[in-house]
N, C-alpha and C positions, 0 to 999 in steps of 0.2 A: 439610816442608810450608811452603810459602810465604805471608806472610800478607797477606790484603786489599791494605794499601799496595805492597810488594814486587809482587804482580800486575801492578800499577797502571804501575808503574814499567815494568816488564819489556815489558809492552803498549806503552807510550809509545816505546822504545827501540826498537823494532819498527816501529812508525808513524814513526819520524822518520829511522830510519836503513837499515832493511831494505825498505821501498817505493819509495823514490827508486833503490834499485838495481835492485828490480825492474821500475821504468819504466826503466831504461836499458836493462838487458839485454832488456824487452820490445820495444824502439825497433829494437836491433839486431837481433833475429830477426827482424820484419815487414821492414825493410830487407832482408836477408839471403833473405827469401821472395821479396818482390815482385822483386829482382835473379835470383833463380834461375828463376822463371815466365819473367823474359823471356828467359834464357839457354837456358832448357829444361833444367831440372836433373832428375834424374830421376825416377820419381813415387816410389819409395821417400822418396828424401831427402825431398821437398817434403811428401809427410806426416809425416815424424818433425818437421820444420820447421813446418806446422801445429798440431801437437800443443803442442808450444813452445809457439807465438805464441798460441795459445787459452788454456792455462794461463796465460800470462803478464797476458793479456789481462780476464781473470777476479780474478786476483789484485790485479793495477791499479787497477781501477776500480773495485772493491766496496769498498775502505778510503778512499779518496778521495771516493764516493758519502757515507759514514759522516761523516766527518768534515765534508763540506757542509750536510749538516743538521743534524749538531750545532750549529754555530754558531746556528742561524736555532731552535734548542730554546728558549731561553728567551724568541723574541718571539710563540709559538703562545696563541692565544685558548683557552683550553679548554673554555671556555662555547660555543665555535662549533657551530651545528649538525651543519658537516658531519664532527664527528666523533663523532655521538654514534649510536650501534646500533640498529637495528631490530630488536624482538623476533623476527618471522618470522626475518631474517635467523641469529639463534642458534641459532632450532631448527633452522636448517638444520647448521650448527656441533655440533649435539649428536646431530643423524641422523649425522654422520662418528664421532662418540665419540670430538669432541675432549679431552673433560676426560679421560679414562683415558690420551692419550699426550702431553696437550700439556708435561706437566714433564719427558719424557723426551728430547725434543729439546735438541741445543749449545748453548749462547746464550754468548755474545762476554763476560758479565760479568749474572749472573743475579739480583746481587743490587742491579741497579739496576729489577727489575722485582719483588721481595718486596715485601709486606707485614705487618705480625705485626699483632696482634688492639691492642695496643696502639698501633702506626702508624696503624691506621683513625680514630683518632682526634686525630691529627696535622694539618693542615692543608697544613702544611709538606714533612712527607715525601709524602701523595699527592700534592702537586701534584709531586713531582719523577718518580713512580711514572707519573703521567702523560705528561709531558713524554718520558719514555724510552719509553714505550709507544708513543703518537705518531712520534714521529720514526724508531722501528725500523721502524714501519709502514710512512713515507713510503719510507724507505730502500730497503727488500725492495721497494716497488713499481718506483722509479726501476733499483734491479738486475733486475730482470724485465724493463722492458722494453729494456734495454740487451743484456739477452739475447738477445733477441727478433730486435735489432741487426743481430747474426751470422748468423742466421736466414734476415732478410731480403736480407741481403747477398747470400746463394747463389742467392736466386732471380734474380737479374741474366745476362742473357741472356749466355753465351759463358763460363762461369766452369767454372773446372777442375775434374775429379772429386772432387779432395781437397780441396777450400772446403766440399763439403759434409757432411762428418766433423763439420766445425768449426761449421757453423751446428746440424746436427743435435744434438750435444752440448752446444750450447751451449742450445738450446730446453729439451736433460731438464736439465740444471742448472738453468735457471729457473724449472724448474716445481719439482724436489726442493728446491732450495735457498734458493726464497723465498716460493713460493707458501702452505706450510704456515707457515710466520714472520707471515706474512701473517694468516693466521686468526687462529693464536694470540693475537696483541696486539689484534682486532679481537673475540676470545669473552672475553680478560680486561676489556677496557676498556669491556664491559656489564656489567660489576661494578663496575669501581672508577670510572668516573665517577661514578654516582648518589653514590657517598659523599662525594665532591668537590662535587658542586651542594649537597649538605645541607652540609656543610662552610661550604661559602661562603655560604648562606644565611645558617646558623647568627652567624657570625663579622657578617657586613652587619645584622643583626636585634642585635647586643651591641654594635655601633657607633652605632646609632642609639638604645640606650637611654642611652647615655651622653651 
């Protein structure tokens, strides 16, 4: 078993060395496509050649998307309105019965979204509990509609039978792959904010008795 840090590492190794290959090799199939469309390569090949470039194309950009909004994690308000829940909005969240499957779903590093009964009481760690909540949020939207993308692509007047494999496939990924991430961080973070505003209340109210 690997431990926390070692993860950490192994992840990072991946990010820095296994994606740059994947944009290349993704560079050269879309060339390789669009070269074969105008040669008229056959429709077998040019879908095993879509299949490629969509995989590749998915891989690409979902870690790259990730890593964009990390950066911009530690300048989010989190007192901002626009990220705080509407109650209707949960029940709707809890008509799907998300609490029975939302821990069951993959997450990229699961324990940047815990909290233990002792952390609610932490300042420090909700606000980072936050911050990763947030931003996986923003992520999974900007991969959805990058999905979407592909999607739109096909409906371009004159485009080949097998472009639309690729847009089709890429709409049910968007929906299975971000759509539910999406909820998820959006039915937890009607919980862990309010502890964060008393938090911070709390902490603004010992500052001014001092």
């Amino acid at each position: 078993m690997m431990t926390d840090k070692e993860k950490e590492e192994y992840k990072s190794v991946i990010v820095q060395y296994g994606l740059p290959t994947i944009v290349l090799v993704d560079i050269v199939f879309l060339a390789v496509e669009i070269y074969g469309s105008i040669q008229g390569f056959s429709q077998s090949v040019m879908i095993a050649l879509t299949i490629f470039s969509f995989i590749g194309f998915h891989i690409t950009y979902r870690p790259l998307v990730g890593q964009a909004v990390g950066y911009a994690r530690p300048k989010f308000n989190l007192e901002s309105k626009i990220f705080r829940i509407d109650e209707d909005e949960v029940k709707f969240y809890d008509f799907l019965g998300v609490k029975s499957w939302k821990d069951r779903v993959p997450a990229w590093n699961k324990t940047h979204f815990m909290l233990s009964l002792k952390d609610i009481r932490d300042i420090n760690k909700v606000d980072q509990v936050l911050r990763y909540n947030i931003s996986a949020e923003i992520t999974h939207h900007i991969n959805f509609y990058l999905s979407l993308l592909g999607t739109l692509f096909c409906l371009f007047k004159g485009m080949q039978g097998w472009w639309w494999m690729f847009g089709g496939v890429s709409f049910v990924l968007g929906l299975l792959a971000d759509v539910p991430f999406m909820i998820i961080q959006r039915y937890n973070r009607y919980r862990v904010l309010p502890i964060y505003l008393r938090l911070k209340e709390n902490a603004n109210k010992n500052e001014i008795a001092k």
